[in-house]
PQR file with spaces between the fields and no chain letter, atoms N, CA, C, O and H, PARSE charges and radii, in Angstrom:
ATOM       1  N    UNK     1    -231.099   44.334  -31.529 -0.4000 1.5000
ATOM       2  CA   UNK     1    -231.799   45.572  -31.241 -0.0000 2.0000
ATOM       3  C    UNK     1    -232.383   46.122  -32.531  0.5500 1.7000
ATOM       4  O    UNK     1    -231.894   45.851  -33.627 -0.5500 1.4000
ATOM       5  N    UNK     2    -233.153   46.689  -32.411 -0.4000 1.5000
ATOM       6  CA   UNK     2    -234.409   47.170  -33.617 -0.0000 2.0000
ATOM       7  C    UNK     2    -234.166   48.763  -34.024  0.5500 1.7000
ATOM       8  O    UNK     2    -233.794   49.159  -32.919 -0.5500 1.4000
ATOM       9  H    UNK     2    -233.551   46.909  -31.520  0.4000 1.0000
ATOM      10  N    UNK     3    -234.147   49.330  -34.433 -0.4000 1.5000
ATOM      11  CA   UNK     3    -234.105   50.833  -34.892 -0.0000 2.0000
ATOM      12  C    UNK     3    -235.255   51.404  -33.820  0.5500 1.7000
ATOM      13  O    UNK     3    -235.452   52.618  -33.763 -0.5500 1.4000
ATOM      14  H    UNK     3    -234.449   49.009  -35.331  0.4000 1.0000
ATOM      15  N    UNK     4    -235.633   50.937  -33.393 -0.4000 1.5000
ATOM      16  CA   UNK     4    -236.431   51.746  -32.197 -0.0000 2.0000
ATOM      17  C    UNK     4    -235.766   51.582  -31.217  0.5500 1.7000
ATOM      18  O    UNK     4    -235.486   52.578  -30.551 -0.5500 1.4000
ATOM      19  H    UNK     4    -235.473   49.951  -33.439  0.4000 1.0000
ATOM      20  N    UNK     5    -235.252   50.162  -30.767 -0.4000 1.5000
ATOM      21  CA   UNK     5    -234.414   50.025  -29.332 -0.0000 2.0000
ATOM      22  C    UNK     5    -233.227   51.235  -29.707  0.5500 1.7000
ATOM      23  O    UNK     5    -233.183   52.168  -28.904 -0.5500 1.4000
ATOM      24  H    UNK     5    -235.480   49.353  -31.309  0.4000 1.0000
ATOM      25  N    UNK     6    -232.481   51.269  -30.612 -0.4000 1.5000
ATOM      26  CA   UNK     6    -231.687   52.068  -30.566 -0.0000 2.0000
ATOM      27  C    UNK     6    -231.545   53.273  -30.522  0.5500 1.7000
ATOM      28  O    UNK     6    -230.606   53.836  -29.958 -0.5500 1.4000
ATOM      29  H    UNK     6    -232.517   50.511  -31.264  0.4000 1.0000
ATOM      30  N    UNK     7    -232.891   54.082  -31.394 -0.4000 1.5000
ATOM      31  CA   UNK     7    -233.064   55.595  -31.164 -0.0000 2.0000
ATOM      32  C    UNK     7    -233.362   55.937  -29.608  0.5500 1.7000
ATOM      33  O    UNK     7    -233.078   56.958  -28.980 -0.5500 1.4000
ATOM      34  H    UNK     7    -233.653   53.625  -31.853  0.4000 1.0000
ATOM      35  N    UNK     8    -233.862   55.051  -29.290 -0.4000 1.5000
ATOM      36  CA   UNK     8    -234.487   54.905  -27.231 -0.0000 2.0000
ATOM      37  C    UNK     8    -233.165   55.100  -26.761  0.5500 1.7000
ATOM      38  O    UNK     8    -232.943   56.022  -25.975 -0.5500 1.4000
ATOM      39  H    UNK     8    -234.093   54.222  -29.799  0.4000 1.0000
ATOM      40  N    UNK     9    -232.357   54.426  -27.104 -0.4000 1.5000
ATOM      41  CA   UNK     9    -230.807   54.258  -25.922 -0.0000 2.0000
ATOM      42  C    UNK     9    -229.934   55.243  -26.289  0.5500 1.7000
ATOM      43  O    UNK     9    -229.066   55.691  -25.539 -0.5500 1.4000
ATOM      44  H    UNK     9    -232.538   53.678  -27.742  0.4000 1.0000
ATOM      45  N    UNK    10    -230.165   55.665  -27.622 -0.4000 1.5000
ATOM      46  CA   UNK    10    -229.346   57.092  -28.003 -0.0000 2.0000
ATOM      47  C    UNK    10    -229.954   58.658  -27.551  0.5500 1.7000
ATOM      48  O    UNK    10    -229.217   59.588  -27.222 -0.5500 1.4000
ATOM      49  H    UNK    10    -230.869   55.301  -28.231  0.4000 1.0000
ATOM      50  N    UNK    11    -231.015   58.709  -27.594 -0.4000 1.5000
ATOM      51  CA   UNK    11    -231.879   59.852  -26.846 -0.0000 2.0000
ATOM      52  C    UNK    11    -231.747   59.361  -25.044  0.5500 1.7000
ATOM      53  O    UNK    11    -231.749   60.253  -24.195 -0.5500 1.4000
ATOM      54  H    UNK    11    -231.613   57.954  -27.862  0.4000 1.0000
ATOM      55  N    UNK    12    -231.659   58.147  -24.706 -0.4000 1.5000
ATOM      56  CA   UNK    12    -231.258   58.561  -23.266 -0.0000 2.0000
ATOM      57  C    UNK    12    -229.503   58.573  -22.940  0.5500 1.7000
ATOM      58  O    UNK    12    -229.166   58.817  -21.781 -0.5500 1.4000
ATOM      59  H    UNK    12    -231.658   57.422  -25.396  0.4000 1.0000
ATOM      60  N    UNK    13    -228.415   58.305  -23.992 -0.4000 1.5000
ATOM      61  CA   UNK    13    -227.262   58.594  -24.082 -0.0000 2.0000
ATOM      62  C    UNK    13    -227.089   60.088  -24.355  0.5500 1.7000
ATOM      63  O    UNK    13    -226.079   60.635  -23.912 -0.5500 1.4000
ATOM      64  H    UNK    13    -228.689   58.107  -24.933  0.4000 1.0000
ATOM      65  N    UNK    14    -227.806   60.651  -24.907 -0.4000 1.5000
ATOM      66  CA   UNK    14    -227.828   61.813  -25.098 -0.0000 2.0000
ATOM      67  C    UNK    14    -228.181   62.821  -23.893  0.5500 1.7000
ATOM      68  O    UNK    14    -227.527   63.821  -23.597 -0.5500 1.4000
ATOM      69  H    UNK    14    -228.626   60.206  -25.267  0.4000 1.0000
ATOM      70  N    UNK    15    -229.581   62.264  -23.133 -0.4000 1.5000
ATOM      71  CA   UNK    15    -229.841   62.857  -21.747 -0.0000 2.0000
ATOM      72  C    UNK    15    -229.007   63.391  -21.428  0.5500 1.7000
ATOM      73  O    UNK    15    -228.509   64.515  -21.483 -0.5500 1.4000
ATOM      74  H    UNK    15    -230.113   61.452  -23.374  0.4000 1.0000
ATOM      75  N    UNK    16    -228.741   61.794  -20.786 -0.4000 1.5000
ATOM      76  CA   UNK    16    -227.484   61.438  -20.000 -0.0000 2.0000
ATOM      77  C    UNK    16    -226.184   62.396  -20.021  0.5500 1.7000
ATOM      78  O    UNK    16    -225.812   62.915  -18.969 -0.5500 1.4000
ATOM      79  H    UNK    16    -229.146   60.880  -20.742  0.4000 1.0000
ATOM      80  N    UNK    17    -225.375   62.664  -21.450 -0.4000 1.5000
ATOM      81  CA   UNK    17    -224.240   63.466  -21.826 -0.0000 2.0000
ATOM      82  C    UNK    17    -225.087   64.859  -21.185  0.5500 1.7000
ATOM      83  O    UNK    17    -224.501   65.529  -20.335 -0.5500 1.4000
ATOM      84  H    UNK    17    -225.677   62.243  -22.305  0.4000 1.0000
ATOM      85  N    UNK    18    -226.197   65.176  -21.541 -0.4000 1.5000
ATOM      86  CA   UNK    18    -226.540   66.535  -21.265 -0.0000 2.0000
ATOM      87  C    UNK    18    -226.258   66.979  -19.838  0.5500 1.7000
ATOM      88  O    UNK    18    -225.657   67.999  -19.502 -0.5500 1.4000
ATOM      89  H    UNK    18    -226.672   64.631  -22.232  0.4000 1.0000
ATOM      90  N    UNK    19    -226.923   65.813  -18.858 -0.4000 1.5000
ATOM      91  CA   UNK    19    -226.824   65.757  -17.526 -0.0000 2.0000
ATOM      92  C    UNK    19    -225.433   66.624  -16.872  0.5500 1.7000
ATOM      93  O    UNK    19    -225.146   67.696  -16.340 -0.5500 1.4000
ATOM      94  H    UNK    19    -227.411   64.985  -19.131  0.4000 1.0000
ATOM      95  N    UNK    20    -224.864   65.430  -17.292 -0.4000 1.5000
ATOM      96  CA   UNK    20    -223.182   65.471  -17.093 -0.0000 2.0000
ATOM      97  C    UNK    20    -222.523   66.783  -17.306  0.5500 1.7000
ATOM      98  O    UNK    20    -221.861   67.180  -16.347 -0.5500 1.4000
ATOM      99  H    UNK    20    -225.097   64.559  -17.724  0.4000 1.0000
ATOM     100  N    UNK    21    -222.573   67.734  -18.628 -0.4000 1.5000
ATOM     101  CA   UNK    21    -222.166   68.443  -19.180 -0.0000 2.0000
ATOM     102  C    UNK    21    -222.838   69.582  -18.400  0.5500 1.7000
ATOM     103  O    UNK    21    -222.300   70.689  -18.401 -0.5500 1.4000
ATOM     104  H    UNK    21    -223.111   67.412  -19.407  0.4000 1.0000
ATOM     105  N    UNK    22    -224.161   69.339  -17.632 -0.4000 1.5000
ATOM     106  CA   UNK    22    -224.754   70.469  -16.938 -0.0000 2.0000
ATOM     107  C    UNK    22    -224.042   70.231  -15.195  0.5500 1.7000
ATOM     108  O    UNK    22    -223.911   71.031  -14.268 -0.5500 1.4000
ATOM     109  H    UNK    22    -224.598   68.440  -17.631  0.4000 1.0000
ATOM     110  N    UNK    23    -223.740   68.951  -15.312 -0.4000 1.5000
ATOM     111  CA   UNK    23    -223.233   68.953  -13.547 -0.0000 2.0000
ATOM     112  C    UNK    23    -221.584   69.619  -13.875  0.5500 1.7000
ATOM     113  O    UNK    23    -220.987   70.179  -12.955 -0.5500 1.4000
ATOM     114  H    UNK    23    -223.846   68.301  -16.065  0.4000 1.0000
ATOM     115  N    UNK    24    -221.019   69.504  -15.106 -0.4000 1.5000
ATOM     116  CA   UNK    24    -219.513   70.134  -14.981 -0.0000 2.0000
ATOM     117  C    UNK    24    -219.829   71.194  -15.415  0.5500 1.7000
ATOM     118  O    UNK    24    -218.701   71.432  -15.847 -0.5500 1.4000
ATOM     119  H    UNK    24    -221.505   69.049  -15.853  0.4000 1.0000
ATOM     120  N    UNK    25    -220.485   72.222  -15.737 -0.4000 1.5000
ATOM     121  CA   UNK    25    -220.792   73.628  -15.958 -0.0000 2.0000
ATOM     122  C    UNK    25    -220.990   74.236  -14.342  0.5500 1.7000
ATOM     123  O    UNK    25    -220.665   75.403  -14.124 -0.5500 1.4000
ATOM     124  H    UNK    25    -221.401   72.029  -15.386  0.4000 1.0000
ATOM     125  N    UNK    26    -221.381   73.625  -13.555 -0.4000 1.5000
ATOM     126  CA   UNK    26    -221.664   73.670  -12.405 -0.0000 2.0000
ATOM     127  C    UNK    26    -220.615   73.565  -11.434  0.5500 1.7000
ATOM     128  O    UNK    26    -220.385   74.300  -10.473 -0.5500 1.4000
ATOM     129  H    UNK    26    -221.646   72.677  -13.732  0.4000 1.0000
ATOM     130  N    UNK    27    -220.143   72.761  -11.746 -0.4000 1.5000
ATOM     131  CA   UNK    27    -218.623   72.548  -11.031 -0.0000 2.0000
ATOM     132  C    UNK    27    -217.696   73.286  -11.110  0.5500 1.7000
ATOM     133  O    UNK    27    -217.066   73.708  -10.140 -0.5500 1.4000
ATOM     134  H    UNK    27    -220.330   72.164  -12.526  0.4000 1.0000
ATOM     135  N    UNK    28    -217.484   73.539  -12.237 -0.4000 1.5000
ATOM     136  CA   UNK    28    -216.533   74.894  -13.139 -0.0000 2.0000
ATOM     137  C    UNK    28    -217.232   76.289  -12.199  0.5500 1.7000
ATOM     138  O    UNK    28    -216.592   76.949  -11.380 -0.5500 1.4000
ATOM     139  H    UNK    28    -217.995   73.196  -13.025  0.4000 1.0000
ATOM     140  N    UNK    29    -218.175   76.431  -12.441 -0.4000 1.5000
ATOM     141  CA   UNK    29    -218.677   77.983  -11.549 -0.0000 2.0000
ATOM     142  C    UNK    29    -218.097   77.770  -10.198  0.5500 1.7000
ATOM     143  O    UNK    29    -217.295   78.523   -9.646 -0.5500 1.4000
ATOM     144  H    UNK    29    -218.695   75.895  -13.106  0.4000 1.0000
ATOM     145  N    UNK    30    -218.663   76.495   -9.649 -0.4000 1.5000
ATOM     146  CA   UNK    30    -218.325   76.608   -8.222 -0.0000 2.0000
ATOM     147  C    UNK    30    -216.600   76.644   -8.251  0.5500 1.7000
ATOM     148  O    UNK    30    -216.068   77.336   -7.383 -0.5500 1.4000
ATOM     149  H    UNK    30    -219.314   75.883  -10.097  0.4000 1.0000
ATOM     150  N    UNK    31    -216.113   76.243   -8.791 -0.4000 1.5000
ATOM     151  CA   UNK    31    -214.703   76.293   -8.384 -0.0000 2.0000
ATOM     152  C    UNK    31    -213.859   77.328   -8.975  0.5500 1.7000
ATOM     153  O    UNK    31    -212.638   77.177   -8.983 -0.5500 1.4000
ATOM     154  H    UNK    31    -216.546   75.681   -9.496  0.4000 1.0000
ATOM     155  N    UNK    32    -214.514   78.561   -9.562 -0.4000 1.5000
ATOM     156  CA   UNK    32    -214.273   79.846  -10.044 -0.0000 2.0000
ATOM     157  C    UNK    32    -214.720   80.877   -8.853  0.5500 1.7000
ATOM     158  O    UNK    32    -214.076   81.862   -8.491 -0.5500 1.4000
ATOM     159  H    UNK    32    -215.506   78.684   -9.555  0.4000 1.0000
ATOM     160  N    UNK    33    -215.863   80.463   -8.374 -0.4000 1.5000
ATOM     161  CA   UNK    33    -216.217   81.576   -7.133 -0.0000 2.0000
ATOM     162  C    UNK    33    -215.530   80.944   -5.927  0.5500 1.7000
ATOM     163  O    UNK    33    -215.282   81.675   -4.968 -0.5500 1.4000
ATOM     164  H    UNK    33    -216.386   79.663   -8.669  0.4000 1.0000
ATOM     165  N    UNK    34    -215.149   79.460   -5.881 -0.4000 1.5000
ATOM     166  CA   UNK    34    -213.981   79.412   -4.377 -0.0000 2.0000
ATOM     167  C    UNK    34    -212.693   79.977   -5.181  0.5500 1.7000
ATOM     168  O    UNK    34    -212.189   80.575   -4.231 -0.5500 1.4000
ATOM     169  H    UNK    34    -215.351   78.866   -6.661  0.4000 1.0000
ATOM     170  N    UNK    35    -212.170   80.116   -5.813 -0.4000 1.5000
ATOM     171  CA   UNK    35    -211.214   80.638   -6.863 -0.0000 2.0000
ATOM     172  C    UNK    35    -210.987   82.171   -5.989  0.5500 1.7000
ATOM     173  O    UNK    35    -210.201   82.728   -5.222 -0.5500 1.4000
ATOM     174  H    UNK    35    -212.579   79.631   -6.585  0.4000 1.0000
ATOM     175  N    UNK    36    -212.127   82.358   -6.628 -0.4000 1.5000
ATOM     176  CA   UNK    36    -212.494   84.718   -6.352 -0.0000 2.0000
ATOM     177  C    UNK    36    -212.476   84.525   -4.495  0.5500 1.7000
ATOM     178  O    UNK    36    -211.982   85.457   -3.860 -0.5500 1.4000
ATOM     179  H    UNK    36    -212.765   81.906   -7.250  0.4000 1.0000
ATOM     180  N    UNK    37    -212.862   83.670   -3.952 -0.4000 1.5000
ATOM     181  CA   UNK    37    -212.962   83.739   -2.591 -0.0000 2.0000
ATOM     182  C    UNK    37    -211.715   83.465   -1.728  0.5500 1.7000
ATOM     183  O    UNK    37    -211.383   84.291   -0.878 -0.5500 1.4000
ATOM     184  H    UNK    37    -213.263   82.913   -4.467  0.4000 1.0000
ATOM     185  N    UNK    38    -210.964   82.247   -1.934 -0.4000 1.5000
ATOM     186  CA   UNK    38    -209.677   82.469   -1.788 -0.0000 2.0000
ATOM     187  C    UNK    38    -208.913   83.674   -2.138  0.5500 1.7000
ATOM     188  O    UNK    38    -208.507   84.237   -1.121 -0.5500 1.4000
ATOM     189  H    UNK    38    -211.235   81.576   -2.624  0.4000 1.0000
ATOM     190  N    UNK    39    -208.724   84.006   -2.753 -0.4000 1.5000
ATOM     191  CA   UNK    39    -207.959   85.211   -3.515 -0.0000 2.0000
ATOM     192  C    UNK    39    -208.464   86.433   -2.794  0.5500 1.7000
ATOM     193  O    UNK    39    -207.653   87.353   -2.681 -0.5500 1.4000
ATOM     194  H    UNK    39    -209.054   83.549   -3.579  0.4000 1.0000
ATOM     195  N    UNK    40    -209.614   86.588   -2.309 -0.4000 1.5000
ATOM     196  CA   UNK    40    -210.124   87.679   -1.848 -0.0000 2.0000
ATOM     197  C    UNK    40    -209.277   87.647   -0.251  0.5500 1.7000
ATOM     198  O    UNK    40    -208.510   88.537    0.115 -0.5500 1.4000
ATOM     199  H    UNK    40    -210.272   85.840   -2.401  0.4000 1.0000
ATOM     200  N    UNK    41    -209.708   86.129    0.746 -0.4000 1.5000
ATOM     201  CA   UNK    41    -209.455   85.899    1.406 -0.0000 2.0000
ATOM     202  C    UNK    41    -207.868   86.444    2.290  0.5500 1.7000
ATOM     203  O    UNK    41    -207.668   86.882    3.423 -0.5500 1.4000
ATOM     204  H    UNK    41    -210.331   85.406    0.449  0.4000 1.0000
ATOM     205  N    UNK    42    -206.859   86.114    0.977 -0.4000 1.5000
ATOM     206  CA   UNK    42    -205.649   86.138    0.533 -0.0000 2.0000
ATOM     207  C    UNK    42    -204.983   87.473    1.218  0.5500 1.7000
ATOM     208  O    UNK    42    -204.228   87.746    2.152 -0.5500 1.4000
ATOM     209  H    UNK    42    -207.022   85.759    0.056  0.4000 1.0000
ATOM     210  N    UNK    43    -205.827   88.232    0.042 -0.4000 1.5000
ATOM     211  CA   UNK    43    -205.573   89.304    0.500 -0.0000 2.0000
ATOM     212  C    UNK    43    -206.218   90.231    1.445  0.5500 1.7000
ATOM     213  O    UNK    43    -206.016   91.445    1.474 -0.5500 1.4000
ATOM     214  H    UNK    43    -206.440   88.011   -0.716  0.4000 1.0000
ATOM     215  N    UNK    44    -207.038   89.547    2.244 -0.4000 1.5000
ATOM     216  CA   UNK    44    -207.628   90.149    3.594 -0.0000 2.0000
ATOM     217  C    UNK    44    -206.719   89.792    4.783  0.5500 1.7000
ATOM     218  O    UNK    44    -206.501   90.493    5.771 -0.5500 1.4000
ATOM     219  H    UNK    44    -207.202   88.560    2.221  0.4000 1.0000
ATOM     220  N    UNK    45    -206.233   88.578    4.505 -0.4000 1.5000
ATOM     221  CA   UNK    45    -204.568   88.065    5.213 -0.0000 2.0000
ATOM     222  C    UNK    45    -203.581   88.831    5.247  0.5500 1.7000
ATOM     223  O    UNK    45    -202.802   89.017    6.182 -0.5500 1.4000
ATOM     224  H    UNK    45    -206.410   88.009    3.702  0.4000 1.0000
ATOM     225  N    UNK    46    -203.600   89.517    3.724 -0.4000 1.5000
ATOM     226  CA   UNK    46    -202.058   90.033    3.743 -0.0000 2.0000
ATOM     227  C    UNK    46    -202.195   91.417    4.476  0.5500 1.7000
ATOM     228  O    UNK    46    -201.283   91.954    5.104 -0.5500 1.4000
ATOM     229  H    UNK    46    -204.233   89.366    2.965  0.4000 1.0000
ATOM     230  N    UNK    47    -203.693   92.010    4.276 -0.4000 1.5000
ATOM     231  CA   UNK    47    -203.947   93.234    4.399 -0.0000 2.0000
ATOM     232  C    UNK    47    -204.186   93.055    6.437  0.5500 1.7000
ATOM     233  O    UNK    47    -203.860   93.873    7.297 -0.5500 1.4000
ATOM     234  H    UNK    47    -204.434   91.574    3.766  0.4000 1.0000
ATOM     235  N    UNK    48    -204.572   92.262    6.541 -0.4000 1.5000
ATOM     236  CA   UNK    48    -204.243   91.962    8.323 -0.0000 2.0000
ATOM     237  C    UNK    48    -202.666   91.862    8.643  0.5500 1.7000
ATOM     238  O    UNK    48    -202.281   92.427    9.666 -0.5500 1.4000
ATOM     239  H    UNK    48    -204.836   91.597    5.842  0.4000 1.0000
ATOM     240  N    UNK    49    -201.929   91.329    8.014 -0.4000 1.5000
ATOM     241  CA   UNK    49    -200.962   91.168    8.422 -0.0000 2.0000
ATOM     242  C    UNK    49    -200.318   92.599    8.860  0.5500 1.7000
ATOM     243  O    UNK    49    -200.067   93.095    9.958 -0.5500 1.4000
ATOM     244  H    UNK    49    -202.242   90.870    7.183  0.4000 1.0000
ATOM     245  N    UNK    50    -200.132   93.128    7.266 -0.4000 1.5000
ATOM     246  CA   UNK    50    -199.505   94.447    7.121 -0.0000 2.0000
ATOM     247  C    UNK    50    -199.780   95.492    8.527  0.5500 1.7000
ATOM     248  O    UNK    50    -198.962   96.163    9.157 -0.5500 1.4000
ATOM     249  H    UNK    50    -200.336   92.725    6.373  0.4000 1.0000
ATOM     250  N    UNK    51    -201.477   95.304    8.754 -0.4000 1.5000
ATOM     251  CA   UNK    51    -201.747   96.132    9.719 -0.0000 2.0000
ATOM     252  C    UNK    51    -201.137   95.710   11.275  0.5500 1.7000
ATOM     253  O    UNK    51    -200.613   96.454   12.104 -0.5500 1.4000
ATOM     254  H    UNK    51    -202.142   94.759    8.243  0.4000 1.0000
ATOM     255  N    UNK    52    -201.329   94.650   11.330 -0.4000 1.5000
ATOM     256  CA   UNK    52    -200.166   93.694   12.783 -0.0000 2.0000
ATOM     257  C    UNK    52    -198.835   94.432   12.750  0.5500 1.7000
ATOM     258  O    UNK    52    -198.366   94.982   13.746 -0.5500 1.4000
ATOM     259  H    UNK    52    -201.755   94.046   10.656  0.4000 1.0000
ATOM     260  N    UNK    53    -198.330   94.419   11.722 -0.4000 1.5000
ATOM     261  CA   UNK    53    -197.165   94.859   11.415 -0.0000 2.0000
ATOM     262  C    UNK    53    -196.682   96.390   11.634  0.5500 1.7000
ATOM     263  O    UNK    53    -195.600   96.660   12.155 -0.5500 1.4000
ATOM     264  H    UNK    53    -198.711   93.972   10.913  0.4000 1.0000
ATOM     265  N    UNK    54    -197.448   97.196   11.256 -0.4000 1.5000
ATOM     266  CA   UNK    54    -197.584   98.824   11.381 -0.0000 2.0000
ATOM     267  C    UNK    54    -198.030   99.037   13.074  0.5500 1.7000
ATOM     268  O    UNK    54    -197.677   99.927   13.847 -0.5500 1.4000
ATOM     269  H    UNK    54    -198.327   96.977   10.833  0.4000 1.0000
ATOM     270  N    UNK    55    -198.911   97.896   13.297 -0.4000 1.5000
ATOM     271  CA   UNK    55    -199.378   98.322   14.860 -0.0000 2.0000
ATOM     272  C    UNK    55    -198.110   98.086   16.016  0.5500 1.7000
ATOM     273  O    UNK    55    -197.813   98.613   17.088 -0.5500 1.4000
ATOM     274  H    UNK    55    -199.198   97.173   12.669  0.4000 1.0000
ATOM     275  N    UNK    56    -197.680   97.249   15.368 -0.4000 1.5000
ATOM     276  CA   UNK    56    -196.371   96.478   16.589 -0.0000 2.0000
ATOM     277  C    UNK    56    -195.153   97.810   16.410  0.5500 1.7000
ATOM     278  O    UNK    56    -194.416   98.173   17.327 -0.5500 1.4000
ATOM     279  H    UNK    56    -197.922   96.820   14.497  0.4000 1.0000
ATOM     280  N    UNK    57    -195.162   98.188   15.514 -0.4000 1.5000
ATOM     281  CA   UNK    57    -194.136   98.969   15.524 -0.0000 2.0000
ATOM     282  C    UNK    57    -194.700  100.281   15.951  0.5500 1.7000
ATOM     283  O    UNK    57    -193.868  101.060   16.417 -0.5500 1.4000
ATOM     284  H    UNK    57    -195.760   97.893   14.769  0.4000 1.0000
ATOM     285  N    UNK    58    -195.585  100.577   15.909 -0.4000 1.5000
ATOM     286  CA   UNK    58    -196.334  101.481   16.564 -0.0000 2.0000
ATOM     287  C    UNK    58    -196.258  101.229   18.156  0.5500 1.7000
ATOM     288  O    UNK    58    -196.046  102.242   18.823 -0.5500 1.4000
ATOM     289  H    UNK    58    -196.260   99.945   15.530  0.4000 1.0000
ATOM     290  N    UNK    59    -196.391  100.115   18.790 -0.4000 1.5000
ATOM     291  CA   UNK    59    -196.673  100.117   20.390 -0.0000 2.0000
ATOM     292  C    UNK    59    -194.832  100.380   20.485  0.5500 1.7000
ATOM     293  O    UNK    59    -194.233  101.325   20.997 -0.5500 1.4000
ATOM     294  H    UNK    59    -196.563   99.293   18.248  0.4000 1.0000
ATOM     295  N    UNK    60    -194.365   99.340   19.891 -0.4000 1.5000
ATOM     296  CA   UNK    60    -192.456   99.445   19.908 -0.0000 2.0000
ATOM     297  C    UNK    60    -192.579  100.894   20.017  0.5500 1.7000
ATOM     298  O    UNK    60    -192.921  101.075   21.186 -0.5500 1.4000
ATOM     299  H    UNK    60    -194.852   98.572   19.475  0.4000 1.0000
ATOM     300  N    UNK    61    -192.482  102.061   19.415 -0.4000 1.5000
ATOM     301  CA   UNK    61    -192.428  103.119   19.492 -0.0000 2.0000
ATOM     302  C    UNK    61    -192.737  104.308   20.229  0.5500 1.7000
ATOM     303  O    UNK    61    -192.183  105.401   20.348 -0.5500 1.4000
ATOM     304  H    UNK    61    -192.204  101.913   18.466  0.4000 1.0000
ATOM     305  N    UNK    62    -194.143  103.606   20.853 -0.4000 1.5000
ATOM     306  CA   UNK    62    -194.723  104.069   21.805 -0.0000 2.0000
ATOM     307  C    UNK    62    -193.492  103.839   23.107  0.5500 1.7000
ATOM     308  O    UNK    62    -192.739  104.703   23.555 -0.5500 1.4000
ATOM     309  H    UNK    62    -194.593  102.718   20.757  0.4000 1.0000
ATOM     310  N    UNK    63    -193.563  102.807   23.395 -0.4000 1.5000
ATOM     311  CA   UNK    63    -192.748  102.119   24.622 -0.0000 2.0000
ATOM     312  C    UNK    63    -191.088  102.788   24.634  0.5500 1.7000
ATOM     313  O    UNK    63    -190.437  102.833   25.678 -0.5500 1.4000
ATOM     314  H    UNK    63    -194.175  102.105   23.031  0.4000 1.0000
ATOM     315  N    UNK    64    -190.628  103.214   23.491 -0.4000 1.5000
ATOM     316  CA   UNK    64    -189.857  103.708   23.341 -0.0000 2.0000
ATOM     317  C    UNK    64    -189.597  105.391   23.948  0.5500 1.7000
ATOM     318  O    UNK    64    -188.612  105.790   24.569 -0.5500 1.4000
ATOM     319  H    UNK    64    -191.158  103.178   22.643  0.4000 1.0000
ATOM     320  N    UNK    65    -190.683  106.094   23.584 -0.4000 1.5000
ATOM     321  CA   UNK    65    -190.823  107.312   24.033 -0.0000 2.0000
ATOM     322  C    UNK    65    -191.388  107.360   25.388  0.5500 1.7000
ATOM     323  O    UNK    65    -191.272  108.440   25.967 -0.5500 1.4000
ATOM     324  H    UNK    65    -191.483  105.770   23.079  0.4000 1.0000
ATOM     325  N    UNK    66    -192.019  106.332   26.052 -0.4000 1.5000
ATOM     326  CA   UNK    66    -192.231  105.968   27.671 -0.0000 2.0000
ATOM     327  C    UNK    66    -190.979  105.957   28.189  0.5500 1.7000
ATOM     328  O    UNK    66    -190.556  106.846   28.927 -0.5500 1.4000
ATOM     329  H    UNK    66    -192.114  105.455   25.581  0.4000 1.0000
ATOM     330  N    UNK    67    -190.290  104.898   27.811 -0.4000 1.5000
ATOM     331  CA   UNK    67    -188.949  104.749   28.428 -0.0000 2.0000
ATOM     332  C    UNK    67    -187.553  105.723   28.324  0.5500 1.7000
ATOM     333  O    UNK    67    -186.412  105.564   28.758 -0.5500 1.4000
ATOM     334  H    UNK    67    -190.634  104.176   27.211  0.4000 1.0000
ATOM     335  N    UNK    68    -188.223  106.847   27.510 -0.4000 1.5000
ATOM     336  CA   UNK    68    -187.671  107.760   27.407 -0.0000 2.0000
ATOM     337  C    UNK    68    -187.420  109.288   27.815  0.5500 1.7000
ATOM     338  O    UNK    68    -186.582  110.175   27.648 -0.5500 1.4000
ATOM     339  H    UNK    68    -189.150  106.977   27.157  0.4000 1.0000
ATOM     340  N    UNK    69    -189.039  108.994   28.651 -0.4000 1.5000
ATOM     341  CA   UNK    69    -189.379  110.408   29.425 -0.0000 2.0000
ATOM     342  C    UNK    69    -188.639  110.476   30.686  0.5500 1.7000
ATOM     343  O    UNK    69    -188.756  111.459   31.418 -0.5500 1.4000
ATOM     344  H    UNK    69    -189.719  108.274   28.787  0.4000 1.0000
């Protein structure tokens, strides 16, 4: 190989690394915003739950003062 073949294969090794380094910059974001989205998710779960939870004991209570009149 000639000092030209080689500056050729090092400027497209170089591309190339750039490529790469731009598809894992990319990857990294995306898997930071499913990150924030899970987590958000998470706690839209817990925050449903809690409310299941307050409601049931709420009808329990209700049914309680029915069966009590």
């Amino acid at each position: 190989m000639n000092d030209s073949d080689l500056e050729s294969r090092l400027t497209e090794v170089e591309q190339t690394q750039q490529r790469q380094d731009q598809v894992v910059a990319q990857i990294h974001e995306i898997l930071l915003l499913l990150a924030q989205r899970q987590h958000e998710t998470e706690r839209t779960l817990d925050r449903t739950a809690a409310q299941q939870e307050t409601d049931t004991r709420a009808i329990a209570d209700l049914q309680t003062m029915l069966r009590d009149r």
